[in-house]
NUFIDREN-797991 format. One record per residue (C-alpha): residue in one letter; residue number from 1; x, y, z. Coordinates in nm, 4 decimals, m for minus. Example, Ala and Ser with C-alpha at 12.3 -4.5 7.8 and 13.67 -1.06 7.14 Angstrom:
BEGIN
  aa    i         X         Y         Z
   a    1    1.2300   m0.4500    0.7800
   s    2    1.3670   m0.1060    0.7140
This chain:
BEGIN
  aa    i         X         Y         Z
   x    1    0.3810    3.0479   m2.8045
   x    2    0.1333    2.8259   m2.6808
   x    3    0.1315    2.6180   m3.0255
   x    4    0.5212    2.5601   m3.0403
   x    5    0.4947    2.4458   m2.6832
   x    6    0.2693    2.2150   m2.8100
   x    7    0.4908    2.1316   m3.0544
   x    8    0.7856    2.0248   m2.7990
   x    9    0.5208    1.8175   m2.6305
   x   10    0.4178    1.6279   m2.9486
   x   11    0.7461    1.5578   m3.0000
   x   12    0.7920    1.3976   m2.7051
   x   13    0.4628    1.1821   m2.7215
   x   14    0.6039    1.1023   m3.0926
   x   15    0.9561    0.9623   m2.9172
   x   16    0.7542    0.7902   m2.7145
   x   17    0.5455    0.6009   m2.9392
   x   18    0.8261    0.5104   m3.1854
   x   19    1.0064    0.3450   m2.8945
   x   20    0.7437    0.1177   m2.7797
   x   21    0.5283   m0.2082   m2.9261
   x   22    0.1680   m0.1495   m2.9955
   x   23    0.0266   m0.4626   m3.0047
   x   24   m0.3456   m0.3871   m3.0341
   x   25   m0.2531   m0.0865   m3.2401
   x   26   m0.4204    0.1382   m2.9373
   x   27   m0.2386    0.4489   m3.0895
   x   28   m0.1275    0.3868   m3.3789
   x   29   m0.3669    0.5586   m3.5821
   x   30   m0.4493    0.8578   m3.3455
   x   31   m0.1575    0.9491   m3.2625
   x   32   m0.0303    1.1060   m3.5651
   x   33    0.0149    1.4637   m3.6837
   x   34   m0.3167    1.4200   m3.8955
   x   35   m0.4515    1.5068   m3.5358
   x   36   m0.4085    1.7296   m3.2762
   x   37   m0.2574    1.6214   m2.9371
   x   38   m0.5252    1.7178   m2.7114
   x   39   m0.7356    1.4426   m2.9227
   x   40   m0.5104    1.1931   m2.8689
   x   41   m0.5907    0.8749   m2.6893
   x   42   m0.5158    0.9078   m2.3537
   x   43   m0.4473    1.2444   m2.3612
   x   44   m0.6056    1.5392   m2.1948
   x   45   m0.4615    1.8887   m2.2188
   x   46   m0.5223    2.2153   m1.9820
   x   47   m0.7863    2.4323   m2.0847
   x   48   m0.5628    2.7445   m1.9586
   x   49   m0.2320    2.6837   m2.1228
   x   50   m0.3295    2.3802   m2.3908
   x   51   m0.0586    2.1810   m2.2909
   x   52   m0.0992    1.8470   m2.2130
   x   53   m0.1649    1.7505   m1.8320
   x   54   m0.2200    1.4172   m1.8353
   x   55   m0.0611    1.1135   m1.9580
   x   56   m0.3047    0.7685   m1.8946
   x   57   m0.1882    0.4717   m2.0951
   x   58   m0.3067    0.2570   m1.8970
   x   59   m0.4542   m0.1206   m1.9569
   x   60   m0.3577   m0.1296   m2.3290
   x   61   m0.0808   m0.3882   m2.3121
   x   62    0.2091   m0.2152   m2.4102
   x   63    0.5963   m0.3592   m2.4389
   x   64    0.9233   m0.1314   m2.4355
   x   65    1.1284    0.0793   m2.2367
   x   66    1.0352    0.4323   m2.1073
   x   67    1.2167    0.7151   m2.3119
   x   68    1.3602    1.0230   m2.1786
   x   69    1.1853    1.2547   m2.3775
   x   70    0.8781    1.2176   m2.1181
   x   71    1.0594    1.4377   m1.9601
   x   72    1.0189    1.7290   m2.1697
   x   73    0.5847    1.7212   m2.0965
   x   74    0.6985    2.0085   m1.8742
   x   75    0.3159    2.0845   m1.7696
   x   76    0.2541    1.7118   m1.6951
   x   77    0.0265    1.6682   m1.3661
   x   78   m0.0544    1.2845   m1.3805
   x   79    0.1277    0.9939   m1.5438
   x   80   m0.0317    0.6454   m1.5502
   x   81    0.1088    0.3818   m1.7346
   x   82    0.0087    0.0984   m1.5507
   x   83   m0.0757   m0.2664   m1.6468
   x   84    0.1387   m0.2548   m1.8770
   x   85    0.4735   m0.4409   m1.9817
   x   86    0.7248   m0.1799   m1.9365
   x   87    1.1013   m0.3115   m1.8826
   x   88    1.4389   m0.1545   m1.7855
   x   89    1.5227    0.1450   m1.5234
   x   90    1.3041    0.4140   m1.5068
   x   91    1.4483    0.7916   m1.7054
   x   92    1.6605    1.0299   m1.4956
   x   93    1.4581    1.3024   m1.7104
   x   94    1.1391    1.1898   m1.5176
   x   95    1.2722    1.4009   m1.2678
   x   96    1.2140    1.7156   m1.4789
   x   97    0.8172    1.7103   m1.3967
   x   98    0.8243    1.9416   m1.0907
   x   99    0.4425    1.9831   m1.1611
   x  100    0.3436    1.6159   m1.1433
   x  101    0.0617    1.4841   m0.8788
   x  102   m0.0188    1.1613   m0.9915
   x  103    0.2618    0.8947   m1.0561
   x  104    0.1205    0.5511   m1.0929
   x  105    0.3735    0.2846   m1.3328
   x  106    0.2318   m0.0333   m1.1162
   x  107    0.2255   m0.3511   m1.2699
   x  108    0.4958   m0.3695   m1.4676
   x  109    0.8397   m0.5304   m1.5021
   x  110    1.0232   m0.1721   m1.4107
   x  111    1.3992   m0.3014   m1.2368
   x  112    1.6614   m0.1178   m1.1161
   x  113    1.6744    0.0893   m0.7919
   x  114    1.3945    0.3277   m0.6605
   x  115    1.5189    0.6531   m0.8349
   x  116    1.6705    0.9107   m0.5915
   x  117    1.4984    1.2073   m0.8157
   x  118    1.1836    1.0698   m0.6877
   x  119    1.2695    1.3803   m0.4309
   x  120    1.2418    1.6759   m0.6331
   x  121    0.8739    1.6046   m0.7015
   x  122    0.7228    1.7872   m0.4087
   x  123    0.3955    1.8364   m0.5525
   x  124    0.3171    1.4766   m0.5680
   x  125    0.0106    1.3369   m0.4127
   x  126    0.0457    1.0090   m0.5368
   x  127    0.3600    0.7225   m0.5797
   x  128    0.2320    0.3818   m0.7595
   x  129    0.5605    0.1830   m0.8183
   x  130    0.3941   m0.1846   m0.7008
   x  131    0.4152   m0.4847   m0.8526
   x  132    0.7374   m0.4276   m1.0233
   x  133    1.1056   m0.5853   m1.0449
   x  134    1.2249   m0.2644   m0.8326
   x  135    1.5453   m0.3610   m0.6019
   x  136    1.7850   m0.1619   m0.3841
   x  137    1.6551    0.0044   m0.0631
   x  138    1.4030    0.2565   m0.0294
   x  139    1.5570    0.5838   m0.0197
   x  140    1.6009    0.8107    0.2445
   x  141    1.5062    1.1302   m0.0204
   x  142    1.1584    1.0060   m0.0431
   x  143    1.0877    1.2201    0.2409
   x  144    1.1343    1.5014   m0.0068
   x  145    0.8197    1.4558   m0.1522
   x  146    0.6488    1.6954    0.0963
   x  147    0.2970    1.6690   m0.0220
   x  148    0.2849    1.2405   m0.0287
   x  149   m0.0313    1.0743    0.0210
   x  150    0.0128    0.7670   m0.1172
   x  151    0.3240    0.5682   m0.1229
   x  152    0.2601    0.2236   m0.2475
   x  153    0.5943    0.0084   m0.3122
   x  154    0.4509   m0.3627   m0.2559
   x  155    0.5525   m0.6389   m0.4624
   x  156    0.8826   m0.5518   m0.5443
   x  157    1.1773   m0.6910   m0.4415
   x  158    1.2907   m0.4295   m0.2043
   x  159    1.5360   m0.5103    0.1060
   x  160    1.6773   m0.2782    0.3713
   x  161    1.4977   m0.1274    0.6831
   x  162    1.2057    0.0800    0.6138
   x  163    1.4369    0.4469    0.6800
   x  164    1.2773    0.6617    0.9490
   x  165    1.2895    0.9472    0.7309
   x  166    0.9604    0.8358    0.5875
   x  167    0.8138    0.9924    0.9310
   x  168    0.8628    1.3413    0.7799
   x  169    0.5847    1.3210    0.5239
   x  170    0.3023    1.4802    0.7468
   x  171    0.0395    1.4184    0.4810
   x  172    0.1019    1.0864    0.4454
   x  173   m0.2290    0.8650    0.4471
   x  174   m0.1261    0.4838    0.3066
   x  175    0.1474    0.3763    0.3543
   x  176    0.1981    0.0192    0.1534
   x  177    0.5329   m0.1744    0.1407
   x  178    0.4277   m0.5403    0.1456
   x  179    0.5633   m0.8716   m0.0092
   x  180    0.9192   m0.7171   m0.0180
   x  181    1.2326   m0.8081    0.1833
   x  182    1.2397   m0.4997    0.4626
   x  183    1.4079   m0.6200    0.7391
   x  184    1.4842   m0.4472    1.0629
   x  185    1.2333   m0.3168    1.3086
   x  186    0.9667   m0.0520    1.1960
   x  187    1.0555    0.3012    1.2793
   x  188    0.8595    0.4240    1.5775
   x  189    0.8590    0.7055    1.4544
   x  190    0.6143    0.5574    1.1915
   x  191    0.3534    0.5034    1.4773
   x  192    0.3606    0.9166    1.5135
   x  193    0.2209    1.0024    1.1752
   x  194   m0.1259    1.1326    1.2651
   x  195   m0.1907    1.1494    0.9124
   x  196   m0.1732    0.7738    0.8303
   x  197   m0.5023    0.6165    0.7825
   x  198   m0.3440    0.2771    0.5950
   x  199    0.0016    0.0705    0.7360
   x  200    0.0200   m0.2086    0.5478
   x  201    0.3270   m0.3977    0.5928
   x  202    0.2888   m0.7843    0.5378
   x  203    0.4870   m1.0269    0.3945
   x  204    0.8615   m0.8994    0.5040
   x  205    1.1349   m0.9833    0.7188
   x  206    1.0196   m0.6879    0.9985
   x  207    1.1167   m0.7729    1.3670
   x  208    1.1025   m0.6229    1.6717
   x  209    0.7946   m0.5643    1.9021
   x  210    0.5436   m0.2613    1.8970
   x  211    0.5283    0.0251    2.0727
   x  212    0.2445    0.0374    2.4161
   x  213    0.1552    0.3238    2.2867
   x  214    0.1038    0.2166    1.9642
   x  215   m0.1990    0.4105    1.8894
   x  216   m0.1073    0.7403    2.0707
   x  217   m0.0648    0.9747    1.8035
   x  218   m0.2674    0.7670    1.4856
   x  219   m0.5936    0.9028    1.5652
   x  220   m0.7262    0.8076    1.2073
   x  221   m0.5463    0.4671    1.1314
   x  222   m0.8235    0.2453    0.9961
   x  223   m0.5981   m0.0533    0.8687
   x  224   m0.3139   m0.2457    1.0428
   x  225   m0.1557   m0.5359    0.8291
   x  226    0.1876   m0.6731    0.9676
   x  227    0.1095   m1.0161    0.9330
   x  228    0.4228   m1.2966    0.7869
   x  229    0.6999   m1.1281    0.9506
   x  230    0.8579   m1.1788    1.2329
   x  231    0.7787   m0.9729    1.4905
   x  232    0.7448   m1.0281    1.8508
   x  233    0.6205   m0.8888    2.2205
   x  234    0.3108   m0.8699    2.3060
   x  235   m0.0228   m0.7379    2.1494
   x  236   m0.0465   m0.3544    2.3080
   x  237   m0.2755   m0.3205    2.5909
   x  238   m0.3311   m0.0202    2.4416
   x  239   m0.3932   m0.1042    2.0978
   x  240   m0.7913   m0.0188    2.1519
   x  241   m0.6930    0.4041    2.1094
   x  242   m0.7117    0.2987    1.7492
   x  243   m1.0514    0.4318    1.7475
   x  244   m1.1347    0.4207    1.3957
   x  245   m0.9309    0.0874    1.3684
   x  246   m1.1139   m0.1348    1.0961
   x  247   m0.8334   m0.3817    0.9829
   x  248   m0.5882   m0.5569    1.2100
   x  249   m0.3806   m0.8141    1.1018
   x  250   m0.0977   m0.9599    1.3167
   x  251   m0.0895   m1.3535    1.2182
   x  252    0.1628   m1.5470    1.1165
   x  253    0.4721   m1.3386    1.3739
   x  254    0.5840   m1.4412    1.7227
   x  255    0.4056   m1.2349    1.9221
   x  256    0.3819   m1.4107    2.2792
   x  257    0.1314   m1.3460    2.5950
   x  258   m0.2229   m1.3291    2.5523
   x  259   m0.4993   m1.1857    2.3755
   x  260   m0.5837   m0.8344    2.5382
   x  261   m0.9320   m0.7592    2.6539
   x  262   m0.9014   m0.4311    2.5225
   x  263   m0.9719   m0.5724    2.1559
   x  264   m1.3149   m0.5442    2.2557
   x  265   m1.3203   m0.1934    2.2749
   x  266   m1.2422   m0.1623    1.8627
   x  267   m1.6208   m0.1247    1.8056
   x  268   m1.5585   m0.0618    1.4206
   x  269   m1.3596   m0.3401    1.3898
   x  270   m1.4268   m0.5947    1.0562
   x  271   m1.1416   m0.8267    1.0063
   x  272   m0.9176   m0.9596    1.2972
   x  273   m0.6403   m1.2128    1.2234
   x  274   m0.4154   m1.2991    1.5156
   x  275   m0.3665   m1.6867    1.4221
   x  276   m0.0241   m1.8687    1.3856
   x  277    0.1607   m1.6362    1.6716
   x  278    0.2714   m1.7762    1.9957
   x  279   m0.0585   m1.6405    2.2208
   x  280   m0.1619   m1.8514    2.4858
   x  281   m0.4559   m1.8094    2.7636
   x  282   m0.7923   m1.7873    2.7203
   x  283   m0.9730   m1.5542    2.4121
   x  284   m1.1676   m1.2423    2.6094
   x  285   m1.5212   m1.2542    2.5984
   x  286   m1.5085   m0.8995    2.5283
   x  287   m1.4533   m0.9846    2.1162
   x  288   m1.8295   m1.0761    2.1547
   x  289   m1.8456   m0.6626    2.2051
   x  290   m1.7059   m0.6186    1.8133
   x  291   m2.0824   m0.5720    1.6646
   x  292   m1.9205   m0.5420    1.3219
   x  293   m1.6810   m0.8535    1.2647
   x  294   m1.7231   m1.0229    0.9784
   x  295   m1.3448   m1.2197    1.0011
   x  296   m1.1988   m1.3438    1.3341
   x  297   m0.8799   m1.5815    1.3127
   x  298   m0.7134   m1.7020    1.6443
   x  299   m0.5950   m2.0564    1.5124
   x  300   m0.2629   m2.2590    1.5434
   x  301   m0.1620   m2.1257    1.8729
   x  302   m0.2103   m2.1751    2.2723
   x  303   m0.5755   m2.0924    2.3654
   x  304   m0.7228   m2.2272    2.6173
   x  305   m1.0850   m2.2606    2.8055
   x  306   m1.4183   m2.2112    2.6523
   x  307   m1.4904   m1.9786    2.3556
   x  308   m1.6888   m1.7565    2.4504
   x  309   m2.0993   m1.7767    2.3671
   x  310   m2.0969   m1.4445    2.3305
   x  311   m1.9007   m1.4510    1.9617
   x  312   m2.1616   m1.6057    1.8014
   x  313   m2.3901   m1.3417    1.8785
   x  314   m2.2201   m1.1200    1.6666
   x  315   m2.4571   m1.0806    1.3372
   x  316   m2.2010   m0.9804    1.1061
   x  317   m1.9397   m1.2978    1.1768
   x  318   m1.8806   m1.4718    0.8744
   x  319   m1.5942   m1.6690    0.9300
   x  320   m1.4123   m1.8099    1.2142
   x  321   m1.0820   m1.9766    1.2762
   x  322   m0.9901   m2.1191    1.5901
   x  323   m0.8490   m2.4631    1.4942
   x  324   m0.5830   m2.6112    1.6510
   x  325   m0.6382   m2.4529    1.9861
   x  326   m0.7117   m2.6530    2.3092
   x  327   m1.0654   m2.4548    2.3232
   x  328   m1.3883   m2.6088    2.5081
   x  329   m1.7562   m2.4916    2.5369
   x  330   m1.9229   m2.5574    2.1746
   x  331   m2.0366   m2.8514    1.9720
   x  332   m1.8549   m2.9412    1.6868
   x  333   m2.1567   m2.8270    1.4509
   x  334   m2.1952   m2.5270    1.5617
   x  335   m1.8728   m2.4484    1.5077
   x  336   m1.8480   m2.5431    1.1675
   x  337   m2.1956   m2.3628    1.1100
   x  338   m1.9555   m2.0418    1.1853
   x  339   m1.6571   m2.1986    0.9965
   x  340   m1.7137   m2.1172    0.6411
């Protein structure tokens, strides 16, 4: 039984290979019948059933479309066929891999819309799709995909609002959907995900302002990136109960008002980019608290008053950006000794 399964899975492999260009002849002579399938290249097979279980093509430069009859590796558990130069709309029969984990088809020059079958695969861990020609909207069924960890959509070419539904993935940890065309505000319900550890959401069309208590209910969010859109309001008071917060990006938006004190109270804090917003007043001496910067940009904006001595105590500070400010307090060369 378990050889004419394998059969139906060579088969499939065979379909696949017959439909694509090998240009560096990667498979071309291992992938024959001379062999079995478990020894092909990228192939690996489980030692319970012998089927195969994993499907990584990736990095070998390949050109054609993505047949159908990858949907017949009924025991599949991770596909990777990224870097790679795969073209056209991705196989309804793709759906048919209810055991799948690992999806990652980054990359590439997949178009079309962002299949809706994308839902049946609740076993999922992992959705790669970035760096593609995808278009449409991101669909609302994604939330079906009850075991997501990783949803990474950026680079496409994705418009719509970012649907709310996404907020129903409870193991969600990264969530990545930047240099698309999202428009809209983001979800508050986003901000409720206790699971998230990565938002990264730069390079949109996302407006709106964000939530006081922005950090309420993300006790483990480590990374923040909203910067080129156009959001607006004010920088949360509250924004230090991001505890673990080590990214936080907000330049290049419209956010208004001034830089809140409580910034300094995001002790594991590396990169801080608030630059090119509409922030006025003076910067808070209490940034001299973050012991770990390495990154601080505050440029093109409003400030006002001395900078603050205590910044350039921080041992870790390797670059600094607070040009085009109306800032006093520091010679010229020391700033530029900080200004790399």
């Amino acid at each position: 039984m378990n050889k004419r399964n394998l059969t139906t899975d060579q088969h499939a492999l065979l379909a696949f290979k017959h439909q694509i260009i090998d240009s560096h002849n990667m498979l071309a002579n291992n992938w024959t019948t001379d062999y079995s399938v478990c020894n092909w290249v990228g192939i690996s097979c489980a030692v319970k059933h012998g089927r195969v279980r994993a499907l990584d093509l990736s990095n070998m430069d390949l050109i054609g479309t993505i047949p159908p009859q990858l949907g017949n590796l009924s025991f599949l558990v991770s596909l990777n066929l990224s870097h790679n130069n795969f073209h056209d709309h991705l196989p309804t029969e793709l759906g048919q891999l209810s055991r799948l984990k690992h999806i990652d088809l980054s990359s590439n020059f997949i178009n079309g819309e962002i299949p809706l079958w994308f839902g049946r695969l609740d076993k999922a861990l992992d959705l790669i799709l970035r760096s593609n020609n995808l278009t449409g909207v991101v669909p609302p069924s994604i939330a079906n995909m009850s075991s997501l960890e990783n949803l990474d959509l950026n680079h496409n070419l994705i418009h719509g609002n970012i649907p709310r539904e996404i907020s129903k993935l409870g193991n969600l940890r990264i969530l990545r959907l930047a240099h698309n065309q999202l428009s809209g505000s983001i979800p508050k319900a986003i901000y409720g995900m206790s699971s998230l550890q990565i938002i990264s959401l730069p390079h949109n069309n996302l407006s709106g302002s964000l939530p006081e208590n922005i950090c309420g209910d993300l006790p483990n969010l480590e990374a923040l990136y909203l910067e080129e859109n156009e959001l607006s309001g004010q920088i949360p008071v509250r924004i230090d109960e991001c505890r673990n917060l080590r990214g936080l990006s907000l330049h290049t938006n419209r956010f208004s008002g001034s830089i809140p004190r409580s910034i300094g109270n995001l002790t594991t804090l590396k990169n801080l980019y608030l630059g090119d917003n509409n922030l006025e007043g003076e910067i808070p001496c209490e940034i001299g608290k973050l012991e770990r910067l390495v990154r601080l940009s505050a440029r093109h904006m409003s400030l006002v008053g001395s900078i603050p001595t205590s910044i350039f105590n921080i041992s870790s500070l390797k670059k600094i950006a607070l040009q085009s400010n109306t800032l006093s307090g520091i010679s010229i060369q020391t700033f530029l000794h900080f200004y790399v």
